[in-house]
C-alpha positions in Angstrom: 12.7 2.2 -15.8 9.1 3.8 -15.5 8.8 7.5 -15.7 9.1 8.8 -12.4 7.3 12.0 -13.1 4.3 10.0 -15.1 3.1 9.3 -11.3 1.3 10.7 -8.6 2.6 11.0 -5.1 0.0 12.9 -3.0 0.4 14.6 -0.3 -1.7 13.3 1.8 -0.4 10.1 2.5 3.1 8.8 3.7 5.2 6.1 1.9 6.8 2.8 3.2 10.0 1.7 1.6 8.3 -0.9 0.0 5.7 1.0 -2.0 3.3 1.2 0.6 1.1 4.2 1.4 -0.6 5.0 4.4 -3.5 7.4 5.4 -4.7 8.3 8.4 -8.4 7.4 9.6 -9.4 8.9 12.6 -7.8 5.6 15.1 -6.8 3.4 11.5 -4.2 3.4 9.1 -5.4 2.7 5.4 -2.7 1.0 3.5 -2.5 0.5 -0.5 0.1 0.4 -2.7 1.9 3.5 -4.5 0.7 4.0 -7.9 4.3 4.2 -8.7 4.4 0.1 -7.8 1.0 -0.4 -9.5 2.5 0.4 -13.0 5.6 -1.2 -12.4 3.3 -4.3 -11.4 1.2 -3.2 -15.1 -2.2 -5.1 -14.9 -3.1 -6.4 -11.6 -5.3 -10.1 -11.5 -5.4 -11.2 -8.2 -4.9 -10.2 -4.8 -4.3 -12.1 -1.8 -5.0 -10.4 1.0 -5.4 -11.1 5.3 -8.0 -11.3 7.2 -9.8 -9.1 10.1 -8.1 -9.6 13.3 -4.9 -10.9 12.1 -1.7 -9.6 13.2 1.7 -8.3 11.5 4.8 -6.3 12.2 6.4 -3.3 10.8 8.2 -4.9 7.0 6.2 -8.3 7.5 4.4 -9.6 4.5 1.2 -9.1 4.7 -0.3 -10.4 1.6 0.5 -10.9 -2.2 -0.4 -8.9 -5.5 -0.3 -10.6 -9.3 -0.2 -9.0 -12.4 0.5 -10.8 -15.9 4.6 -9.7 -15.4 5.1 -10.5 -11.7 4.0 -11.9 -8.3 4.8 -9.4 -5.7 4.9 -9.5 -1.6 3.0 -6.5 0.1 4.8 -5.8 3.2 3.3 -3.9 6.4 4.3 -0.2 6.9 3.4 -0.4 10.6 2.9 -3.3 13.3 -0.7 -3.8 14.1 -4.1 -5.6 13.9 -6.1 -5.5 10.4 -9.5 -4.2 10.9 -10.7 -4.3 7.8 -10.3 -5.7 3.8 -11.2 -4.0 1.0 -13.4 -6.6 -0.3 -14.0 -4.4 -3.4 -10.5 -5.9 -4.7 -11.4 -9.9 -4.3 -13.3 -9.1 -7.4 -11.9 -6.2 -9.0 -8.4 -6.5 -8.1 -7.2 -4.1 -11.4 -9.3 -1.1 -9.0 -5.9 -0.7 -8.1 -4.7 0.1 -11.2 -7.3 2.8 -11.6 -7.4 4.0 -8.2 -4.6 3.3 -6.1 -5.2 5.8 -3.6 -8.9 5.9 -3.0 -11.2 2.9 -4.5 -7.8 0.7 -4.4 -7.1 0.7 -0.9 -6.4 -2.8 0.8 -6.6 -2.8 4.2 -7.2 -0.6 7.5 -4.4 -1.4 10.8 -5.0 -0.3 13.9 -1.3 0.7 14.3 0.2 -0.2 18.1 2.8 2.7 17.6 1.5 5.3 15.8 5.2 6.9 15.7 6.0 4.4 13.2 3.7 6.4 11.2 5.3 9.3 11.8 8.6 7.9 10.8 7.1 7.0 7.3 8.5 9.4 4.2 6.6 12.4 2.8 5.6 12.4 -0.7 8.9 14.3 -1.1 11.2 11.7 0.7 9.8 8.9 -1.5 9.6 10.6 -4.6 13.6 11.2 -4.1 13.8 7.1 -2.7 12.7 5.8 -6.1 15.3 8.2 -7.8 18.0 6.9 -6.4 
């Protein structure tokens, strides 16, 4: 198992179950994965991601990440519309290795229920999650 406190779980975003993050932009939800599930994935190659104007709900896949070890779904931490694609990571998908949180982001939802957000888990909740 991956060391748990080797990672970093800011504060400032909140967590899906499925190693998700999101951050809140003014009307948009950024989403990314946790850097917790970027080392587990190790070196990413390749992501597949949606495209503007396309629709998901709350623990829908919205999209798939490779690495050399594994294929992995990326699920949807909230129901919504995606606004925009980091298009950074069509060429330079192993950003999210590096920057997970910032450069790495994937996509921007606008959320139709913003308590879904507000239902996600604190850095706290999901650190405790993966401990279990």
């Amino acid at each position: 198992m991956t060391d748990i406190g080797a990672h970093h779980f800011p504060p400032t975003v909140v967590y899906f179950k499925e190693h998700t993050w999101v951050r809140v932009d003014g009307a948009l939800a950024v989403v990314g994965i946790s850097d917790y599930a970027q080392a587990r994935l190790g070196e990413i190659i390749f992501i597949d991601l949606p495209q503007p104007g396309d629709r998901f709900d709350q623990d829908e896949a919205f999209g798939v990440v490779e690495s050399a070890k594994a294929a992995s779904d990326l699920y949807m931490p909230v129901t919504g519309e995606i606004i925009a694609v980091n298009e950074l990571l069509m060429d330079s998908p192993e950003t999210v290795n590096s920057s997970p949180f910032d450069d790495g982001w994937m996509i921007k939802v606008k959320a139709d229920d913003p308590t879904q957000i507000e239902a996600l888990m604190n850095a706290d909740d999901y650190l405790n999650m993966l401990k279990a």
